[in-house]
C-alpha positions in Angstrom: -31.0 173.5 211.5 -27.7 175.0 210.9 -28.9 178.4 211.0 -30.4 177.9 214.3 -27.1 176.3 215.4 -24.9 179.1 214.0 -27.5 181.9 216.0 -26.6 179.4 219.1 -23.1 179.5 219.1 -23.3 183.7 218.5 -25.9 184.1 221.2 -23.9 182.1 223.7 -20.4 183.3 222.5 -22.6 187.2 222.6 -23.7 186.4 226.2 -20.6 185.3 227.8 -18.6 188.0 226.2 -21.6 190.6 227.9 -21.5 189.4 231.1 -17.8 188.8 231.5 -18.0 184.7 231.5 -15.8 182.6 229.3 -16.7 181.3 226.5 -14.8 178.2 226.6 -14.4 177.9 223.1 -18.2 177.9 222.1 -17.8 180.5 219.4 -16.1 177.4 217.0 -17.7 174.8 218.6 -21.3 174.7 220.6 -21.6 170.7 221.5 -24.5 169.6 219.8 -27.9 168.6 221.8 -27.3 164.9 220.6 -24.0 165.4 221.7 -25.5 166.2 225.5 -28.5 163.7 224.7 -26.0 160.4 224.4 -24.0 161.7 227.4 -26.7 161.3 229.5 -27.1 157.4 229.4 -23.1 157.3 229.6 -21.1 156.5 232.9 -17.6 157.8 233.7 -15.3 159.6 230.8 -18.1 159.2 228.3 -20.6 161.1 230.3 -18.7 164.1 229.4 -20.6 165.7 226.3 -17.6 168.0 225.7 -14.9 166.3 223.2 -12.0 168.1 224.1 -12.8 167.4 228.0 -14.0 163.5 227.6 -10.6 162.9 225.5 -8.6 164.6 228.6 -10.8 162.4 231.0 -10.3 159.4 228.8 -6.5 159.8 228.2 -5.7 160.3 232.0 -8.1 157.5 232.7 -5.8 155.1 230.3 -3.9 152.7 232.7 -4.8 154.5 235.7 -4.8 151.4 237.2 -1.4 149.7 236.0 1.4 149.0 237.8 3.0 152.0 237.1 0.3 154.5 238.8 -2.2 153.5 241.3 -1.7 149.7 241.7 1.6 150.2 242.8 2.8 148.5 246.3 2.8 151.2 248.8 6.4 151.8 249.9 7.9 149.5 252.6 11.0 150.1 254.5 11.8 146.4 253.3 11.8 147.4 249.7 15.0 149.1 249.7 15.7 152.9 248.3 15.1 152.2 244.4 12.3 150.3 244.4 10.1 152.8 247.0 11.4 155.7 244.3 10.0 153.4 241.7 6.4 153.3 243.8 6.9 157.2 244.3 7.3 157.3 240.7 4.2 155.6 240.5 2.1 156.6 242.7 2.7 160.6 241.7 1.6 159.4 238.4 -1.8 158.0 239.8 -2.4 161.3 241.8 -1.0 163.2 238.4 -3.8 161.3 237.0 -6.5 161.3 239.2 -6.4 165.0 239.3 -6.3 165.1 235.6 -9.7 163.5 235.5 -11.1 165.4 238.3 -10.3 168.6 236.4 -12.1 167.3 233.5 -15.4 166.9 235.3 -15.1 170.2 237.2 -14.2 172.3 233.5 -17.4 170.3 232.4 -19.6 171.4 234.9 -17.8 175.3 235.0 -18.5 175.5 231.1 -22.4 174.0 232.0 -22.8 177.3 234.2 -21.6 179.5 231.6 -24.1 177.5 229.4 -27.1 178.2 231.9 -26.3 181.8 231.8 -27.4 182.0 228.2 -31.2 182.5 227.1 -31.6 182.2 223.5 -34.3 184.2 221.7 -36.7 183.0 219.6 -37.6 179.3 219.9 -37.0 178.4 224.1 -36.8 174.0 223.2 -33.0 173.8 222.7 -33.0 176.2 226.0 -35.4 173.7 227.5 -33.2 170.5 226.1 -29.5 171.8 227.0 -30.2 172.6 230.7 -32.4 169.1 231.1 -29.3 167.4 229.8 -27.0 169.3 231.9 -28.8 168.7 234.9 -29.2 165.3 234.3 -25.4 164.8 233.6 -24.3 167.0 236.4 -26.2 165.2 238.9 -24.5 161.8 237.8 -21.0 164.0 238.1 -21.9 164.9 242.0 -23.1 161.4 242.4 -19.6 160.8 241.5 -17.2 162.9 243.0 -17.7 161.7 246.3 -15.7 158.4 245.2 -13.2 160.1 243.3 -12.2 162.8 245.6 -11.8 159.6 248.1 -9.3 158.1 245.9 -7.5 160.9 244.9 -7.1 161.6 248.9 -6.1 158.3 249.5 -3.2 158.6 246.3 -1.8 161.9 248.0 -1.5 160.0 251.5 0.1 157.1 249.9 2.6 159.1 247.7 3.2 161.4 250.8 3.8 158.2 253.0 6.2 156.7 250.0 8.2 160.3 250.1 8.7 159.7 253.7 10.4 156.5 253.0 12.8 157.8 250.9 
């Protein structure tokens, strides 16, 4: 199993190099199959099968919701100078963050097509397995990005009304 791994990582690292595409890193580390396998029954952060990507997802995802980023007030002309810079503050972190976990999706789904673009010789399954996975996972990514790319609009119109304010 390990030999058929290492042949893998060279083929796709081989490929990429050959056709000009990045290898985003595949020549250390090609995910495993379980790796895409668990990913597919995941939601959100955890859907990402790519450990350097899911802890980028998960790290910007960690109090996305506080006080401090996007469940701040909106600014108010009533809330006087220093507190709308603290909801600017704030709300430039959500967007910060939002757009920190929307570029953790779209690296996922870049490094997929530069995984598609590889054909393996010899035995076809894990060909067969990686690209079910990835189609699998990216359709639950565009079912997605609809939402997020809502809520990351609606953070830049509310930090861009709060700069206004100030």
């Amino acid at each position: 199993m390990m030999l058929h791994r290492k042949r893998l990582v060279a083929a796709a690292l081989g490929a990429a190099l050959t056709m000009g595409i990045p290898s985003y890193g595949f020549a250390t580390e090609l995910p495993n199959l379980s790796d895409f396998k668990k990913a597919m029954g995941e939601d959100g952060c955890q859907l990402i099968p790519f450990a350097d990507l899911r802890g980028r997802c998960i790290e910007a995802n960690a109090g996305l919701h506080a006080q401090d980023a996007c469940s701040a007030p909106a600014c108010q002309a009533s809330a006087g100078v220093q507190e709308n810079q603290r909801r600017r503050e704030a709300w430039n972190n959500c967007v910060v963050r939002r757009t920190a976990t929307e570029k953790a999706f779209s690296d996922t789904l870049s490094r997929f097509e530069s995984l598609k673009r590889v054909e393996l010789r010899g035995n076809q399954e894990p060909n067969r397995s990686y690209k079910a996975a990835m189609a699998a996972i990216s359709e639950k990514i565009a079912a997605g990005q609809p939402g997020h790319a809502q809520a990351l609009r609606n953070a830049k119109s509310t930090l861009t009304a709060c700069s206004g304010r100030i």
